[in-house]
TORMARDREN-922286 format. One record per residue (C-alpha): x, y, z negated; residue number from 1; residue in one letter. Coordinates in Angstrom, 2 decimals, m for minus. Layout:
ATOM       X       Y       Z   i aa
ATOM       X       Y       Z NUM  A
...
***
This chain:
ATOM       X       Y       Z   i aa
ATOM  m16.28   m8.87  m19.47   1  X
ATOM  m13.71   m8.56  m22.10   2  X
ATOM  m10.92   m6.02  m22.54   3  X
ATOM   m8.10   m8.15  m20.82   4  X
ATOM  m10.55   m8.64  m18.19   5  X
ATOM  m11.09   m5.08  m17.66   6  X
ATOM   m7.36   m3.98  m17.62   7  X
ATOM   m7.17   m6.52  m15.13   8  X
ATOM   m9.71   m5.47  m12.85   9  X
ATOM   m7.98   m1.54  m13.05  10  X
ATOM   m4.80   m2.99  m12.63  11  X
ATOM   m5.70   m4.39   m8.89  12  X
ATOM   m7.71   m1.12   m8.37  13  X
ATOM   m4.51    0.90   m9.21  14  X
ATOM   m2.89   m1.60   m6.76  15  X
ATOM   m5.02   m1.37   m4.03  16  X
ATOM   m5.05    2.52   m4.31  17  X
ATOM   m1.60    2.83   m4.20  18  X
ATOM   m0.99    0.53   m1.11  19  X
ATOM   m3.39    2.10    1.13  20  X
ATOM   m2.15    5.44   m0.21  21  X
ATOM    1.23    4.42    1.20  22  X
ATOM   m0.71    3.03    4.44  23  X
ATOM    1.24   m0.10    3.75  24  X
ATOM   m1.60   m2.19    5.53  25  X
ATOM   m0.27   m0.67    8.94  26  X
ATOM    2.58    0.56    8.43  27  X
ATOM    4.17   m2.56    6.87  28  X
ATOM    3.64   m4.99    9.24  29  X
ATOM    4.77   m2.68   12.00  30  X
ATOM    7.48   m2.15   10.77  31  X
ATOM    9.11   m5.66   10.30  32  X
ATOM    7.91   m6.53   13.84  33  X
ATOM    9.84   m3.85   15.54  34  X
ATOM   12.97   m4.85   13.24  35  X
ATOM   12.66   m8.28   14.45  36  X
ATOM   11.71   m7.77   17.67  37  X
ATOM   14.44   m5.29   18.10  38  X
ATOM   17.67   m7.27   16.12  39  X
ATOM   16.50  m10.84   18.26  40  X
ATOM   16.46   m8.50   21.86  41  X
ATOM   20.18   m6.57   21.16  42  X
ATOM   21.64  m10.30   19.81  43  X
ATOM   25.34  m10.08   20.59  44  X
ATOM   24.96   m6.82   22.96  45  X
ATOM   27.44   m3.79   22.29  46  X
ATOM   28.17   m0.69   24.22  47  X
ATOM   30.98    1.55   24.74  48  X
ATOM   30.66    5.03   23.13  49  X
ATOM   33.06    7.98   22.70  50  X
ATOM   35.17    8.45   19.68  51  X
ATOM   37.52   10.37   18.51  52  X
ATOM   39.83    6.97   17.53  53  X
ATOM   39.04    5.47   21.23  54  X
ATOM   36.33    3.94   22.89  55  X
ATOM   35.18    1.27   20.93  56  X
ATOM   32.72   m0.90   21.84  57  X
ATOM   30.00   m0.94   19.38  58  X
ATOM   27.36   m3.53   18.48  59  X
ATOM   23.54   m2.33   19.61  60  X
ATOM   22.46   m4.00   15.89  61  X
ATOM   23.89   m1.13   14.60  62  X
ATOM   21.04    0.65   15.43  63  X
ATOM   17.92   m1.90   14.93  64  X
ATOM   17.54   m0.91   11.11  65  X
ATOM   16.41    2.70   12.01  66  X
ATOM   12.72    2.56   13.29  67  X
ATOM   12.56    0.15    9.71  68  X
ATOM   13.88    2.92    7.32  69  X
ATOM   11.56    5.86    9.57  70  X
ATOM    8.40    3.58    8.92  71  X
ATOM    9.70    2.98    5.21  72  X
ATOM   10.47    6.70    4.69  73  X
ATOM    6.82    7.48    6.07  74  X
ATOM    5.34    4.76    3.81  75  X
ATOM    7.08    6.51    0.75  76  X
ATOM    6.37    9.84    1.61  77  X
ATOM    2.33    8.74    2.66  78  X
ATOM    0.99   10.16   m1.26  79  X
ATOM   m1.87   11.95   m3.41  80  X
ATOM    0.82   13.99   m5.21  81  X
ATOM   m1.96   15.37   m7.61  82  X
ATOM   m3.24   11.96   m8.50  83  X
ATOM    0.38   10.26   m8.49  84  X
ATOM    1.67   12.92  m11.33  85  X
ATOM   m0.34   10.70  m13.89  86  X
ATOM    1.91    8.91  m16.66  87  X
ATOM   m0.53    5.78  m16.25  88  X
ATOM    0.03    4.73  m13.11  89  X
ATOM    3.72    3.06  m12.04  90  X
ATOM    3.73    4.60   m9.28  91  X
ATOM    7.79    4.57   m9.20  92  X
ATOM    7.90    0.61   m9.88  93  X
ATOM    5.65   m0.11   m7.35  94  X
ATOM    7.29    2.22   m5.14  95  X
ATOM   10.77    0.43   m5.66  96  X
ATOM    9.05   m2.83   m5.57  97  X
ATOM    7.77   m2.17   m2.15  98  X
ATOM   11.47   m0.96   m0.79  99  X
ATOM   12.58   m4.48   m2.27 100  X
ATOM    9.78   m6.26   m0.45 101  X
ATOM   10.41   m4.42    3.14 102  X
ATOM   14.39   m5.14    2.38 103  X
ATOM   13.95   m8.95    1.37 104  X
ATOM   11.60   m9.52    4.58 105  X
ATOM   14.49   m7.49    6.51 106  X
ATOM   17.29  m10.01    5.21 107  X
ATOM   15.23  m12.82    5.77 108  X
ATOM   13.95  m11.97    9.62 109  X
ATOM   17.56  m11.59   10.04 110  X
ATOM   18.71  m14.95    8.33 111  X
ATOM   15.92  m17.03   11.18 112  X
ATOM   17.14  m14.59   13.83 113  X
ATOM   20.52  m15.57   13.21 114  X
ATOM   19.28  m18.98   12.86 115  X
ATOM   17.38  m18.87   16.19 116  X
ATOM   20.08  m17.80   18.16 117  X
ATOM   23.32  m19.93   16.65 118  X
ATOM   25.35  m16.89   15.51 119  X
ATOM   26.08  m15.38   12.41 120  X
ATOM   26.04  m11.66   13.69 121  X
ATOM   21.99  m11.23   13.37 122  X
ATOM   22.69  m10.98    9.23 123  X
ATOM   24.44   m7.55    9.69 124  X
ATOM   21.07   m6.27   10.71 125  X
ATOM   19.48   m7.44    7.13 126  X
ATOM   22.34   m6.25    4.96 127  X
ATOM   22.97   m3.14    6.81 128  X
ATOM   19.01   m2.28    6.69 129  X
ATOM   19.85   m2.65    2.79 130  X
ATOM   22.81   m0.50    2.86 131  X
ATOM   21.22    2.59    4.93 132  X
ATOM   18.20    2.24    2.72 133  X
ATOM   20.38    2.71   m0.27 134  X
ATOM   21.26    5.72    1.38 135  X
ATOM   18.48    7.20    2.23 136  X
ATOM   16.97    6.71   m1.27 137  X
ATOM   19.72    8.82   m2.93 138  X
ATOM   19.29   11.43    0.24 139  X
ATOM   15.69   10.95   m1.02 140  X
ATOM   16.09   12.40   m4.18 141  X
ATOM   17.43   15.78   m2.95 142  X
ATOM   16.61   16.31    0.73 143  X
ATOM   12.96   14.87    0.63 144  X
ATOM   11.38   13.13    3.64 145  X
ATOM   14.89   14.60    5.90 146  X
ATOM   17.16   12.40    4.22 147  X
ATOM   15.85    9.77    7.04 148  X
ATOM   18.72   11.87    8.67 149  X
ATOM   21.61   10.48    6.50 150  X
ATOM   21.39    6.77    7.72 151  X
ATOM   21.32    8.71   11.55 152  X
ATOM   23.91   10.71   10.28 153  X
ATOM   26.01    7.70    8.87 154  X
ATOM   25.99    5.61   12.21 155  X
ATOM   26.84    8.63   13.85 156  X
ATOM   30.14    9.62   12.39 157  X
ATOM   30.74    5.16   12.52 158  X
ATOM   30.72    5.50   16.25 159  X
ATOM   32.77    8.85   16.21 160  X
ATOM   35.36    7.90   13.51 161  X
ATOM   34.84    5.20   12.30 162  X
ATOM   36.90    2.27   14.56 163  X
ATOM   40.45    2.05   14.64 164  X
ATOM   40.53    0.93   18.21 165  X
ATOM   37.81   m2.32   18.22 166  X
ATOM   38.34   m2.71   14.69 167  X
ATOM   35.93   m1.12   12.41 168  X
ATOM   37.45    0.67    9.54 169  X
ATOM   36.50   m0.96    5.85 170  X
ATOM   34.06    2.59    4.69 171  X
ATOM   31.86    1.79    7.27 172  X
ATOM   30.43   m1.35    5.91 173  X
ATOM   28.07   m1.34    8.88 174  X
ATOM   30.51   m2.31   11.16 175  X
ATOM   32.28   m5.22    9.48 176  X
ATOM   31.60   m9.01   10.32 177  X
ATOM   29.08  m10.35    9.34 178  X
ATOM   31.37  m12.20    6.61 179  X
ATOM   32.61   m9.32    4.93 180  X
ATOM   32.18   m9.89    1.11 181  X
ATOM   32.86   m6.22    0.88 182  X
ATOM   30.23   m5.31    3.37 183  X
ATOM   28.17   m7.07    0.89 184  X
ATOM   29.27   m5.87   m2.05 185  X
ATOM   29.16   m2.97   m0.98 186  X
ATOM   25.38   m2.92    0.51 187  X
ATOM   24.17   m4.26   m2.45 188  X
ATOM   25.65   m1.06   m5.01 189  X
ATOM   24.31    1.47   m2.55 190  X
ATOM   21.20   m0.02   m2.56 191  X
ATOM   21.01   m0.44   m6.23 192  X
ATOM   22.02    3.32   m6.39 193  X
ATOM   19.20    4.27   m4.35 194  X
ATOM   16.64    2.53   m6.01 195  X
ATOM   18.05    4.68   m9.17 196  X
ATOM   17.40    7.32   m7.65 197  X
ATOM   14.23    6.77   m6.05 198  X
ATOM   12.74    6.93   m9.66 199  X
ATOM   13.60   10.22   m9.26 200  X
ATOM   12.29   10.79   m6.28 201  X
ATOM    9.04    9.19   m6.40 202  X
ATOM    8.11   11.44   m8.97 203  X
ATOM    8.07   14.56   m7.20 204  X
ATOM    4.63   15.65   m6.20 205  X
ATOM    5.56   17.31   m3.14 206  X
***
């Protein structure tokens, strides 16, 4: 065996280490099935809840991309911090390419949902899954495994102040159409932000 060979071979091990590490093999898979499951059941379903603005009626998909960023945040925070410290491994790259994974899958269960069902309005659950993510990833970087809190936190203060009436006020990206080019816009940046600071993050050994 030769010395390209070899770095081969310790590449997959490194691989393989680090996704059963991050329990990926059960964690993964569970976690874009209960985002699919979950986005196809609420479809077009919304509920009234109190606010300060009103009592706006607020779409159930709202809420689909939080079991996906708790099984995400576990995934991340499932780690050998004493072997991880190592300069050798990329631990951070394959960390961000496995939030980059779960969030493609997410946009693209969402994009056959939508298909599936004729409308439009199962996309918000992809690119709001890639919004809150971006949050949580710079919550990440300070708070630890409790910045799962700031995507809760986020939806929370959308239902409390975040409608104008029915109509959902531009900051809360969330709640705009499913057309919104700023929606988009803007859940692309914050996840890009996030992933910036998940190098951060994924460094720390504890």
């Amino acid at each position: 065996m030769d010395q390209a060979d070899s770095c081969h071979l310790q590449g997959q091990d490194v691989v393989s280490w680090w996704f059963k590490a991050r329990k990926g093999h059960i964690l993964l898979p569970l976690a874009l099935v209960v985002f699919a499951v979950a986005l196809f059941a609420v479809q077009d379903t919304t509920v009234l809840l109190p606010s300060i603005t009103g009592s706006p009626r607020v779409a159930l998909s709202l809420f689909v991309p939080v079991p996906l960023l708790a099984l995400l945040m576990a995934m991340l925070e499932s780690r050998l911090p004493a072997a991880e410290v190592s300069g050798t491994r990329p631990i951070t790259r394959m960390d961000n390419a496995l939030v980059i994974a779960v969030m493609g899958a997410a946009v693209l269960c969402s994009a056959v949902i939508a298909a599936l069902q004729g409308t439009a309005a199962a996309t918000t659950g992809g690119r709001n899954a890639v919004f809150l993510t971006g949050l949580m990833l710079l919550g990440r970087a300070w708070a630890g495994s409790a910045a799962v809190m700031f995507p809760v936190g986020w939806l929370v203060t959308v239902a409390v102040v975040g409608f104008r009436g029915n109509i959902p006020r531009p900051w809360t990206v969330i709640a705009l159409p499913a057309d919104s080019t700023f929606a988009a816009a803007a859940s692309l940046a914050a996840f890009a932000i996030g992933l910036a600071a998940q190098i951060r993050s994924s460094r720390k050994t504890a």
